[in-house]
Each structure stands twice: as structure tokens, then as C-alpha cells.
mmCIF file as gemmi writes it, N, C-alpha and C atoms, coordinates in Angstrom:
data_model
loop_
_atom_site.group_PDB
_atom_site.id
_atom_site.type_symbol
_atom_site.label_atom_id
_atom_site.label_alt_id
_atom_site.label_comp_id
_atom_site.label_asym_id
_atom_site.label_entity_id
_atom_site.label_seq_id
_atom_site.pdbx_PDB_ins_code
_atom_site.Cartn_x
_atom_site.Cartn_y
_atom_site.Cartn_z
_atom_site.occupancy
_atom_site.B_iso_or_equiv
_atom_site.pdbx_formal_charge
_atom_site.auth_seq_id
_atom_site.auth_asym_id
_atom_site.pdbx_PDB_model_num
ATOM 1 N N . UNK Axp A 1 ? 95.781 101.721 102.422 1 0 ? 1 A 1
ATOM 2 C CA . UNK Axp A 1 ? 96.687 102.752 102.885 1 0 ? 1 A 1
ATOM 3 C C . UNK Axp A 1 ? 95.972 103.713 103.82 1 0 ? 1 A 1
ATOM 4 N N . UNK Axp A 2 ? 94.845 104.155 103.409 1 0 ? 2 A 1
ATOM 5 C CA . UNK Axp A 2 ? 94.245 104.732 104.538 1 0 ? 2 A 1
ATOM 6 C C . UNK Axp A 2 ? 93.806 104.53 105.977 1 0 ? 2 A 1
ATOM 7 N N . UNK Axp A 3 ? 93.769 102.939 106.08 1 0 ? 3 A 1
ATOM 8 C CA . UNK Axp A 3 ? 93.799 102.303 107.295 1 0 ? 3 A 1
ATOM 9 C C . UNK Axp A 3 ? 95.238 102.687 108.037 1 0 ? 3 A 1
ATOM 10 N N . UNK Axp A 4 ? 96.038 102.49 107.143 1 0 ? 4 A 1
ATOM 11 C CA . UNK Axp A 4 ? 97.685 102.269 107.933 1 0 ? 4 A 1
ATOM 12 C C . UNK Axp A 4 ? 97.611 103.75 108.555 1 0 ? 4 A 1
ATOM 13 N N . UNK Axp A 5 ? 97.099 105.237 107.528 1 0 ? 5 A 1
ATOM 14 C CA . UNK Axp A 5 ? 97.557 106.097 107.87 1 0 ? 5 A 1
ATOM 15 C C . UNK Axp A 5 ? 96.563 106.359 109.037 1 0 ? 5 A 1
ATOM 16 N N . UNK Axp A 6 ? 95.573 105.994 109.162 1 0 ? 6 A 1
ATOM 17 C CA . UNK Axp A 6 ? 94.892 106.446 110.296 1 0 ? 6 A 1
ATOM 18 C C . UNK Axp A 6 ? 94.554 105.907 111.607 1 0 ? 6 A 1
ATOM 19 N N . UNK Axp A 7 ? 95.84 104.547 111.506 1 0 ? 7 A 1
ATOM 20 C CA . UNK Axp A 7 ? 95.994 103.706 112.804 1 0 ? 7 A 1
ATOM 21 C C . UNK Axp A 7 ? 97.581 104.947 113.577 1 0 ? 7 A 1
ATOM 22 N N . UNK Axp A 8 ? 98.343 105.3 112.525 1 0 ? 8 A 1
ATOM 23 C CA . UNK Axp A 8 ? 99.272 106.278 112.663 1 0 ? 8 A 1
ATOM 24 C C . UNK Axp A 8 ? 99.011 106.986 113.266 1 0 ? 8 A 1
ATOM 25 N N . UNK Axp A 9 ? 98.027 107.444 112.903 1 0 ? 9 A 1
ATOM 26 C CA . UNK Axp A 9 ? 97.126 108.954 113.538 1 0 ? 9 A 1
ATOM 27 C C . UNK Axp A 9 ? 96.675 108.565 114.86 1 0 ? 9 A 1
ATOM 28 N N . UNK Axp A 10 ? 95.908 107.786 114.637 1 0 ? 10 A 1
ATOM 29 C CA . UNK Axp A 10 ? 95.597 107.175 116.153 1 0 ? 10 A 1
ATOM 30 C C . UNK Axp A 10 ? 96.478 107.393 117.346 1 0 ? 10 A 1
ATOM 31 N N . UNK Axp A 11 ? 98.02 106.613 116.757 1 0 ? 11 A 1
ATOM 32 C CA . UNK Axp A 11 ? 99.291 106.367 117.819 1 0 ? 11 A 1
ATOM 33 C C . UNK Axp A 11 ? 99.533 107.42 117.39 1 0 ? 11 A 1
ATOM 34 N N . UNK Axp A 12 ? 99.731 108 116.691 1 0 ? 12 A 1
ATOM 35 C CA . UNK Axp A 12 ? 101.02 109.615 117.157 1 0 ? 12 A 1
ATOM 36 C C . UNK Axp A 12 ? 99.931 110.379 117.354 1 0 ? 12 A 1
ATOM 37 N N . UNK Axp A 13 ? 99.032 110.827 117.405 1 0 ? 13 A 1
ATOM 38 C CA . UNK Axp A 13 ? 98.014 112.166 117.677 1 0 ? 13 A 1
ATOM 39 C C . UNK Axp A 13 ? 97.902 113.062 116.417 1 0 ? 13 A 1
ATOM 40 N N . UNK Axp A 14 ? 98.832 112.518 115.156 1 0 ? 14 A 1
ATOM 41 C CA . UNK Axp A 14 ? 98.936 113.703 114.241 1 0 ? 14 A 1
ATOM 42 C C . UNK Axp A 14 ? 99.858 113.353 113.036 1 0 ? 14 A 1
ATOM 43 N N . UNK Axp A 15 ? 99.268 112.712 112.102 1 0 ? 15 A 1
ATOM 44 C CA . UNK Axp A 15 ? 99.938 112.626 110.969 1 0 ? 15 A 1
ATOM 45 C C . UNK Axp A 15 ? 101.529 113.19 110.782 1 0 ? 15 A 1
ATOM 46 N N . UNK Axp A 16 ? 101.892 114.894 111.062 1 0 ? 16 A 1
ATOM 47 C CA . UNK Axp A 16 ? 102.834 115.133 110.57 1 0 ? 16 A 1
ATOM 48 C C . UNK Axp A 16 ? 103.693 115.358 111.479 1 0 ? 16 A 1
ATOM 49 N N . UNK Axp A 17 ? 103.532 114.27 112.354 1 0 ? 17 A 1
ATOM 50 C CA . UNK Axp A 17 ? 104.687 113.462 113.211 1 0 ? 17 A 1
ATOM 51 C C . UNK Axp A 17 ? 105.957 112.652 112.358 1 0 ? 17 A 1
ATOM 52 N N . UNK Axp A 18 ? 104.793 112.14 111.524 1 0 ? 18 A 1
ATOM 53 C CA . UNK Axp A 18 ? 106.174 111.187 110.2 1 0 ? 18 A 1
ATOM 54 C C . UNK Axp A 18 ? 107.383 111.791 110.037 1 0 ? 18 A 1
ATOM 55 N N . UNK Axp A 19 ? 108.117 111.757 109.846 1 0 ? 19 A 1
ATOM 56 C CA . UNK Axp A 19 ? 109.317 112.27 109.349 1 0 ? 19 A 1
ATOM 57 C C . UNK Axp A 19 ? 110.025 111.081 107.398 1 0 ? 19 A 1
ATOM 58 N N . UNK Axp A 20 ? 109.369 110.288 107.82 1 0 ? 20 A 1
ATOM 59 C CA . UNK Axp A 20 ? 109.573 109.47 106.6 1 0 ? 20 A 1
ATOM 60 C C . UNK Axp A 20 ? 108.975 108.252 106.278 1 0 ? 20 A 1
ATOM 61 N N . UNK Axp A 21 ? 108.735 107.907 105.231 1 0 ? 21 A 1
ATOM 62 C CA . UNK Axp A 21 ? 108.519 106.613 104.919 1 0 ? 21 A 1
ATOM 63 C C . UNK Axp A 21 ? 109.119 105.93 104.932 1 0 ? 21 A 1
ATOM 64 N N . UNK Axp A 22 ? 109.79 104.58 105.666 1 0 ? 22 A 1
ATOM 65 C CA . UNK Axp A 22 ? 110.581 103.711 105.03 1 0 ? 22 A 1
ATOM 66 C C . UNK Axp A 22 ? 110.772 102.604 104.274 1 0 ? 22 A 1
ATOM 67 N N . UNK Axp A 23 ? 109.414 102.09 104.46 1 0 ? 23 A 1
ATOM 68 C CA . UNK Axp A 23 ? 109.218 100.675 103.464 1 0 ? 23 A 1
ATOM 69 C C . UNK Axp A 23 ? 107.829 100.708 103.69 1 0 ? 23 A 1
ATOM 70 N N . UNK Axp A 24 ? 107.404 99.764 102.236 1 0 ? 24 A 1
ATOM 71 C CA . UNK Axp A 24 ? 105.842 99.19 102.153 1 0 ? 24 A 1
ATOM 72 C C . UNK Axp A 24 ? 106.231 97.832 101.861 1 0 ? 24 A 1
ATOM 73 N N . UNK Axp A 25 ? 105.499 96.914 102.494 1 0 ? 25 A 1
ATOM 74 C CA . UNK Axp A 25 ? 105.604 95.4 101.856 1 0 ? 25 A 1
ATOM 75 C C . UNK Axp A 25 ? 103.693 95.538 101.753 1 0 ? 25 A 1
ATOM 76 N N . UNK Axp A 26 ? 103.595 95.253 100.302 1 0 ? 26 A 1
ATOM 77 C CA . UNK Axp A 26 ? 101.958 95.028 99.893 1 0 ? 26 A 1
ATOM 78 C C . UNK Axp A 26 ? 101.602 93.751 99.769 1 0 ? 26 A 1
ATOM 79 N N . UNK Axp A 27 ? 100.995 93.125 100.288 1 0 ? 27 A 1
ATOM 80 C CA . UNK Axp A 27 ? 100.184 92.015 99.804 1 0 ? 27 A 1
ATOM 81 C C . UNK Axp A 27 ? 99.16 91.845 99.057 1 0 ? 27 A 1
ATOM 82 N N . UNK Axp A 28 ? 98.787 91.383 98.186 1 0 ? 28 A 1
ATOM 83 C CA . UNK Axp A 28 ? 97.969 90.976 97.418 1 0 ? 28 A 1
ATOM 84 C C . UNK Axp A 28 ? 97.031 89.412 96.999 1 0 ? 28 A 1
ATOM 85 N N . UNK Axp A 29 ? 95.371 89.748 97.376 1 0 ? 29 A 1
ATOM 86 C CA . UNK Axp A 29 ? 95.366 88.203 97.426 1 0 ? 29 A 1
ATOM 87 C C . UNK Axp A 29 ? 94.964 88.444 95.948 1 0 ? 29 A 1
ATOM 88 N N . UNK Axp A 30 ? 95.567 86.797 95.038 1 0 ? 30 A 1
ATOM 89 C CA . UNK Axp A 30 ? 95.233 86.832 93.92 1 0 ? 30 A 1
ATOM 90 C C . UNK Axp A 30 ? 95.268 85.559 93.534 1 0 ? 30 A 1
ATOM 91 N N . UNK Axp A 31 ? 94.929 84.906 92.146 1 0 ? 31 A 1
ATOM 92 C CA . UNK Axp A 31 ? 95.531 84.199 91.843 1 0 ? 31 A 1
ATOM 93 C C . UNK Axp A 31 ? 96.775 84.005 91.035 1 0 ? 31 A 1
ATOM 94 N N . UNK Axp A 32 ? 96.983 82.414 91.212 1 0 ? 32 A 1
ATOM 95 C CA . UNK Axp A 32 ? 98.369 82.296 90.501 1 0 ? 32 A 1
ATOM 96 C C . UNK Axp A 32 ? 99.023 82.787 88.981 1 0 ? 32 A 1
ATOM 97 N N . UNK Axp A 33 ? 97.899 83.332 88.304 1 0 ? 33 A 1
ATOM 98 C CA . UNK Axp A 33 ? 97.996 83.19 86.921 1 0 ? 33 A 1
ATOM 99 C C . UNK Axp A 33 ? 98.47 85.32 86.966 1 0 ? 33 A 1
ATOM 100 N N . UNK Axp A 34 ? 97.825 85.584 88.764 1 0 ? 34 A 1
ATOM 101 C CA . UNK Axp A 34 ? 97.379 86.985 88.155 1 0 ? 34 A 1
ATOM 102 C C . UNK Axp A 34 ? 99.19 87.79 88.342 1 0 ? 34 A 1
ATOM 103 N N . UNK Axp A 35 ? 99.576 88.67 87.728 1 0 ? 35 A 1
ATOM 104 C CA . UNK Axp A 35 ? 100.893 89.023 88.218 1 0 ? 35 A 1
ATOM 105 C C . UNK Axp A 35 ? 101.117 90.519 87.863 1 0 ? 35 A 1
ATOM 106 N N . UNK Axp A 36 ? 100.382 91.062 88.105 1 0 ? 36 A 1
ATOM 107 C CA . UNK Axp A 36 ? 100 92.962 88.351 1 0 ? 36 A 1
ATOM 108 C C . UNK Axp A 36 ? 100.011 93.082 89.603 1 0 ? 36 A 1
ATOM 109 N N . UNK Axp A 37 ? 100.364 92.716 91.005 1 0 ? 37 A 1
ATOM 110 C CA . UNK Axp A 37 ? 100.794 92.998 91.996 1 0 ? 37 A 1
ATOM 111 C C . UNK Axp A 37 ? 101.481 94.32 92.013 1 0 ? 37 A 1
ATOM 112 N N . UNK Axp A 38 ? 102.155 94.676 91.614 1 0 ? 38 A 1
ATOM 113 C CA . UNK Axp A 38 ? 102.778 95.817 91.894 1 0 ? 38 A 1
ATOM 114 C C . UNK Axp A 38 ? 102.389 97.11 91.024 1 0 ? 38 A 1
ATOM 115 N N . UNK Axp A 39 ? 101.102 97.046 90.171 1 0 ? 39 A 1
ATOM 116 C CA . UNK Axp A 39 ? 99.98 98.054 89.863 1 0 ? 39 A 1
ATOM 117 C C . UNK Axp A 39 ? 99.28 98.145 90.919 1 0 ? 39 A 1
ATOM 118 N N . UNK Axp A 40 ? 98.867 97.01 91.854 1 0 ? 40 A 1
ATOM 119 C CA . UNK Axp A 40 ? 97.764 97.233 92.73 1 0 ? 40 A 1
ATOM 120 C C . UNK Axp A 40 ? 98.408 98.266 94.136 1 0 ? 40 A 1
ATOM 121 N N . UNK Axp A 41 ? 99.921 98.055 94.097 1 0 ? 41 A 1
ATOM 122 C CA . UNK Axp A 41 ? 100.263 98.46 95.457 1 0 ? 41 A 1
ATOM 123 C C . UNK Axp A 41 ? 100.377 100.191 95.085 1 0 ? 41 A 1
ATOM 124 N N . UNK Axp A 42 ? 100.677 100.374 93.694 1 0 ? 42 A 1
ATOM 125 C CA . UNK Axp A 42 ? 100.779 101.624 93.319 1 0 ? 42 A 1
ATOM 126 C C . UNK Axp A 42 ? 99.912 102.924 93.564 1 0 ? 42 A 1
ATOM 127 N N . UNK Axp A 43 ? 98.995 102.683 94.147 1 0 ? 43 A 1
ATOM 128 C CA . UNK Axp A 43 ? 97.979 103.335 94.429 1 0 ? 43 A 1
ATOM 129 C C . UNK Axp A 43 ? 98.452 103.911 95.597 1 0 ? 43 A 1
ATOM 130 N N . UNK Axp A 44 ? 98.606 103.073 97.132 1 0 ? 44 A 1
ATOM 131 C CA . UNK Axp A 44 ? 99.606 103.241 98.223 1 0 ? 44 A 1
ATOM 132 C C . UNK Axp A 44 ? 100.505 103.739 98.121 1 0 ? 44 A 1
ATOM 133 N N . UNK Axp A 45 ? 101.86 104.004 97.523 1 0 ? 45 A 1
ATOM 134 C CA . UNK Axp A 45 ? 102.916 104.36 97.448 1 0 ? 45 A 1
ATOM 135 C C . UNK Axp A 45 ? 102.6 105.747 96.715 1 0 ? 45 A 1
ATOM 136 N N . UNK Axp A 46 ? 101.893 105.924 95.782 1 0 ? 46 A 1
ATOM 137 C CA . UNK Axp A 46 ? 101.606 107.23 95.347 1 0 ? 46 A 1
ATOM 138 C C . UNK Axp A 46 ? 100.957 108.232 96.131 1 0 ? 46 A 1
ATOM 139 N N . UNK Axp A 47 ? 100.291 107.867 96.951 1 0 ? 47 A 1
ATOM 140 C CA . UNK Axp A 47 ? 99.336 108.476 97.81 1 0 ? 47 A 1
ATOM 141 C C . UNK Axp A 47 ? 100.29 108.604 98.879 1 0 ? 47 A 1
ATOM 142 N N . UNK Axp A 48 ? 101.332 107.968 99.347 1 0 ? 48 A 1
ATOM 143 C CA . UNK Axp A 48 ? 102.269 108.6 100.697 1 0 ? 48 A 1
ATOM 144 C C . UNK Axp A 48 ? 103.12 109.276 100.023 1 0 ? 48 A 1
ATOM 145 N N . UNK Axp A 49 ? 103.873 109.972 98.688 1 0 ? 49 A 1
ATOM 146 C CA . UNK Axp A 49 ? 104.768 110.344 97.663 1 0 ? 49 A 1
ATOM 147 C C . UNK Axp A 49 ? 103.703 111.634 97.757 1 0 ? 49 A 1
ATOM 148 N N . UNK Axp A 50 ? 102.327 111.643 97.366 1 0 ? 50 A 1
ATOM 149 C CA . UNK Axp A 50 ? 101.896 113.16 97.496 1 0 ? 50 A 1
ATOM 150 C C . UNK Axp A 50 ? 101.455 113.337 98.896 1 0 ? 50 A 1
ATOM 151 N N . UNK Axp A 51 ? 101.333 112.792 99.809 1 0 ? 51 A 1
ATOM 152 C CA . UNK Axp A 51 ? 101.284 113.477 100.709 1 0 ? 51 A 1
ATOM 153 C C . UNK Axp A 51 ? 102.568 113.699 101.723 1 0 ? 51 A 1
ATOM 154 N N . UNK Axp A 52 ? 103.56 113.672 101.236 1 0 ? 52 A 1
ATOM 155 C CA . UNK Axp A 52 ? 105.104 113.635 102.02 1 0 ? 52 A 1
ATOM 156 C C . UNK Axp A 52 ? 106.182 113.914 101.026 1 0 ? 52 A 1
ATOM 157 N N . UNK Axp A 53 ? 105.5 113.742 100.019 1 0 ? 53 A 1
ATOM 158 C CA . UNK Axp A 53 ? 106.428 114.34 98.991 1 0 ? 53 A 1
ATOM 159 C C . UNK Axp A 53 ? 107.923 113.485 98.753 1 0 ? 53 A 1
ATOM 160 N N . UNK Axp A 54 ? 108.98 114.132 99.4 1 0 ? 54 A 1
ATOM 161 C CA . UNK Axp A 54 ? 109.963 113.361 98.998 1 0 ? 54 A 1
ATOM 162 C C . UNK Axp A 54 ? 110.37 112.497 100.061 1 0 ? 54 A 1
ATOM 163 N N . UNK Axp A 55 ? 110.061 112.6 100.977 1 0 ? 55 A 1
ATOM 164 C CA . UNK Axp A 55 ? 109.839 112.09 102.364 1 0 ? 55 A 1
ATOM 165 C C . UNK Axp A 55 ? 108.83 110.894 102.487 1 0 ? 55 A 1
ATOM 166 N N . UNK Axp A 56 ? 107.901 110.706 101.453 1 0 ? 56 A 1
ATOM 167 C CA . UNK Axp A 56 ? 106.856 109.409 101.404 1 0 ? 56 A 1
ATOM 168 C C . UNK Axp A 56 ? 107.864 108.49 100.362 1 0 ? 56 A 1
ATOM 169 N N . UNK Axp A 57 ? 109.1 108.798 99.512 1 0 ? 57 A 1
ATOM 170 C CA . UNK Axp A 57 ? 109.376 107.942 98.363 1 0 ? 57 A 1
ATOM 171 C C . UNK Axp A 57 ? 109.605 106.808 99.855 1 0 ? 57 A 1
ATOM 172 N N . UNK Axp A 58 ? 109.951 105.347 98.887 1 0 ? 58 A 1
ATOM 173 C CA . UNK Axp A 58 ? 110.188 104.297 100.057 1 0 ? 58 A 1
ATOM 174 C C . UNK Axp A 58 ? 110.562 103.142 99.434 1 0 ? 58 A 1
ATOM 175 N N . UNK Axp A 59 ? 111.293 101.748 100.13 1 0 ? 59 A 1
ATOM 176 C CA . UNK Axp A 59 ? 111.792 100.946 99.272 1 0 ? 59 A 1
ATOM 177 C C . UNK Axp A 59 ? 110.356 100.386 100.027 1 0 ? 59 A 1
ATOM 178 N N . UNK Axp A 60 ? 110.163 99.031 98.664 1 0 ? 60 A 1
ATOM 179 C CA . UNK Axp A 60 ? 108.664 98.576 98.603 1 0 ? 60 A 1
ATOM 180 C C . UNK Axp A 60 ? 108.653 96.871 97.876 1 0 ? 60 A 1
ATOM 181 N N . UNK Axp A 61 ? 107.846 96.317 98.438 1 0 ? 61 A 1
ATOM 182 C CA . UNK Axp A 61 ? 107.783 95.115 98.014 1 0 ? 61 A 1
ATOM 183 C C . UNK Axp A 61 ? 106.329 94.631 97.725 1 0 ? 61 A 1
ATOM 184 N N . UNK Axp A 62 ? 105.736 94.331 96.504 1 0 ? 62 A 1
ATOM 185 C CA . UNK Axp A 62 ? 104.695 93.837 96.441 1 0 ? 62 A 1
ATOM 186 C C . UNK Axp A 62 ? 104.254 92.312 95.822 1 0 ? 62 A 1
ATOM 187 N N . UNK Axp A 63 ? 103.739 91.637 96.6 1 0 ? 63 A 1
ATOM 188 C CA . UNK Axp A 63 ? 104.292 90.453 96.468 1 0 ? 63 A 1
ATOM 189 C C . UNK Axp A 63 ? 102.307 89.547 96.376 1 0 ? 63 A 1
ATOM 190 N N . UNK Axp A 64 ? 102.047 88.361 95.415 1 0 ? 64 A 1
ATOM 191 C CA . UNK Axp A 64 ? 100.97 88.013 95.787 1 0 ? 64 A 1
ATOM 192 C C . UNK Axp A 64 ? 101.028 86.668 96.248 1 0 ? 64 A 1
ATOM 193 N N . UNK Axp A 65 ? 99.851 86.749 97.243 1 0 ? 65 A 1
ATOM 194 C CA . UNK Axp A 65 ? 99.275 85.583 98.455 1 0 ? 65 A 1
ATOM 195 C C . UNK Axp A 65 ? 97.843 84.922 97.664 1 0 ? 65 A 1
ATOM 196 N N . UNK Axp A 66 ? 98.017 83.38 98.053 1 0 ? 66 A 1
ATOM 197 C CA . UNK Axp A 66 ? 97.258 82.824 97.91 1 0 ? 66 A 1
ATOM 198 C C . UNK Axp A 66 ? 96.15 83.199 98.476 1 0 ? 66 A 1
ATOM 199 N N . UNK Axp A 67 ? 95.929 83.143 99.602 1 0 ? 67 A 1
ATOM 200 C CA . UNK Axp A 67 ? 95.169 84.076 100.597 1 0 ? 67 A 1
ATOM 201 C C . UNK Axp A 67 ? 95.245 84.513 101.469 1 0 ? 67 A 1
ATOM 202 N N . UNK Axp A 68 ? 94.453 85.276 102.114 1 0 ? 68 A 1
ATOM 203 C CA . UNK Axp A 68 ? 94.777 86.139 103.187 1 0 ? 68 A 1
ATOM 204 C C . UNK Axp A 68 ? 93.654 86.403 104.196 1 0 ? 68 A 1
ATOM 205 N N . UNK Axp A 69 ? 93.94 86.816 105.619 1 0 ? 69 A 1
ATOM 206 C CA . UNK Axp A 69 ? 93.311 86.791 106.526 1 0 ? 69 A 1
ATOM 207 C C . UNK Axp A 69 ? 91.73 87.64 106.063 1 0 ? 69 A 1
ATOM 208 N N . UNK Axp A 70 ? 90.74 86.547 106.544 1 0 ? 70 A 1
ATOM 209 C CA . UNK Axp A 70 ? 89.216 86.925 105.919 1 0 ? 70 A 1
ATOM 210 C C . UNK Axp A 70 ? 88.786 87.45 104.712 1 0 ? 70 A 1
ATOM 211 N N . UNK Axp A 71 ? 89.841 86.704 103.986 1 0 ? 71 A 1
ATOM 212 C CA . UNK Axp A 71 ? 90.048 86.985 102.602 1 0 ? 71 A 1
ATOM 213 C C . UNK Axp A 71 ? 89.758 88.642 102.017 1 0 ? 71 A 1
ATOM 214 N N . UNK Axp A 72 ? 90.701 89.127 102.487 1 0 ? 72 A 1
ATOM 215 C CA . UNK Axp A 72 ? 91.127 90.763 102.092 1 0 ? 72 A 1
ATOM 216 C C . UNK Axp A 72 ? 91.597 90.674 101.215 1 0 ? 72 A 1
ATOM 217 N N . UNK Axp A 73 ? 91.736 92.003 100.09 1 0 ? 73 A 1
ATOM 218 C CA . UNK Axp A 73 ? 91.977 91.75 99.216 1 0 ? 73 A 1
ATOM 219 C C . UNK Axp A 73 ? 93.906 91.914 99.166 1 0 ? 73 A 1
ATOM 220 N N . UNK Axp A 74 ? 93.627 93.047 100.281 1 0 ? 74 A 1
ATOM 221 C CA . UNK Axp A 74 ? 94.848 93.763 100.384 1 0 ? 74 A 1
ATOM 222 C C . UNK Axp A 74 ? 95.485 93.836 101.763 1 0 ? 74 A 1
ATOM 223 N N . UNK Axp A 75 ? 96.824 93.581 102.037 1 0 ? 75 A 1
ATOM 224 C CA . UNK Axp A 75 ? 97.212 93.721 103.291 1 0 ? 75 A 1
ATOM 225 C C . UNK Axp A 75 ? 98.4 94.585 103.024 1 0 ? 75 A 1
ATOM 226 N N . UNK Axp A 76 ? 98.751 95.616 104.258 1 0 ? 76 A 1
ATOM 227 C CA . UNK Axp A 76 ? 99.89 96.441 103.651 1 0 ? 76 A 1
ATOM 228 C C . UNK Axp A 76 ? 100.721 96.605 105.175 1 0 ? 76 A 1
ATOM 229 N N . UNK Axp A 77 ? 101.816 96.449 105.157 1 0 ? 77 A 1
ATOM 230 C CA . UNK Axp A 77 ? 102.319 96.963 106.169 1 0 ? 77 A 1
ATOM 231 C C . UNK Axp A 77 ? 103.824 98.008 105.951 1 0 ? 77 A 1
ATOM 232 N N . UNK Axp A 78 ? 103.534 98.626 106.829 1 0 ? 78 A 1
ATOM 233 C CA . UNK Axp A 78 ? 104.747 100.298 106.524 1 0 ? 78 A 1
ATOM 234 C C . UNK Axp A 78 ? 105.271 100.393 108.021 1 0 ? 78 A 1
ATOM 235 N N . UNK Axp A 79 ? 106.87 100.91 107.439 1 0 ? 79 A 1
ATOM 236 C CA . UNK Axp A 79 ? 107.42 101.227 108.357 1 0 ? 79 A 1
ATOM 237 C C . UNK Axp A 79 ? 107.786 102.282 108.521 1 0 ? 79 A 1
ATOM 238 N N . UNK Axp A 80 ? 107.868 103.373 109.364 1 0 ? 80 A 1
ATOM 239 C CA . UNK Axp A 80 ? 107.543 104.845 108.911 1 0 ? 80 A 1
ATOM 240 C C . UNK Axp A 80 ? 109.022 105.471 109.902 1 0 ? 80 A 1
ATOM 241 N N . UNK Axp A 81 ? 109.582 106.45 109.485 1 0 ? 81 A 1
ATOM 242 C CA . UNK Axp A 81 ? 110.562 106.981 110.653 1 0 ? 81 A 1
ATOM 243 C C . UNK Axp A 81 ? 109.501 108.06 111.325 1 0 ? 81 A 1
ATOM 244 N N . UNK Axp A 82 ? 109.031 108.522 112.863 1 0 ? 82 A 1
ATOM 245 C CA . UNK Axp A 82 ? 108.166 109.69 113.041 1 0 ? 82 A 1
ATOM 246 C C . UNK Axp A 82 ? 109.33 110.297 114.521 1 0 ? 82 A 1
ATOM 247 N N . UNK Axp A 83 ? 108.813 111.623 114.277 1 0 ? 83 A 1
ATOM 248 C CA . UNK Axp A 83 ? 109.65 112.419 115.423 1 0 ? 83 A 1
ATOM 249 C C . UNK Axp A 83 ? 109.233 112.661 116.37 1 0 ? 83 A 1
ATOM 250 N N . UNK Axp A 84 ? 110.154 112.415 117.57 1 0 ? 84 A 1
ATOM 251 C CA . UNK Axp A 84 ? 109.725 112.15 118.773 1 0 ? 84 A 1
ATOM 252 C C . UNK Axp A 84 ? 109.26 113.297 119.66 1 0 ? 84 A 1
């Protein structure tokens, strides 16, 4: 999550450009047996909830991958509403 928020930062010049969160889809590499996916994404979603408050809540999908690019553990992608 801190990557996402600070590629954000990057493109808008300033975090509290956001105006909202709108979705997280989390990836998770794991195995087949493992199925706490959506403990792992919880970390992310809590962390945009305190820093946006009611404005970070978001619909969310956490879902696990066999694997993933250079075997990360975690891939996250967000779609954010920000003001123009």
C-alpha cells in the first residue's frame, strides 16, 4: 500500500488530492491450501480507512495467485476518485 500511495503522490503532487477510495483488488501469492487472503489485504484497507477516514472505506477484493510477477508476495491495485 505504500507503494500505491506514493506512485499517487508522484502523479498528483500531493496525497490530499484523493477525494476517495474506490476499490482495492489484493493479490496474494500463496499456496493452495493457504486461505487468509483477506487478513493479508487488511493491513491496506485499514491504513487508507485511517488515513481518509470515511473517504478511504472501499469495495475490495482479495483474492490468492499461484504466482506472481518476480514472485511478490503482494500485488495491489486501487482505484481512487482525486480532484481535479
Amino acid at each position: 500500500m505504500l507503494n500505491c500511495l506514493a506512485t499517487i503522490r508522484r502523479e498528483l503532487g500531493d496525497l490530499d488530492r484523493v477525494r476517495r477510495v474506490v476499490k482495492l483488488l489484493g493479490m496474494v501469492n500463496c499456496t493452495a491450501d493457504f486461505t487468509e487472503q483477506p487478513k493479508v489485504i487488511n493491513g491496506a484497507s485499514d491504513l487508507l480507512v485511517t488515513l481518509y477516514g470515511e473517504a478511504g472505506r472501499h469495495a475490495r477484493s482479495a483474492v490468492g495467485m499461484q504466482q506472481l510477477p518476480m514472485n511478490i508476495p503482494v500485488e495491489i491495485e486501487m482505484i481512487v476518485e482525486v480532484e481535479s
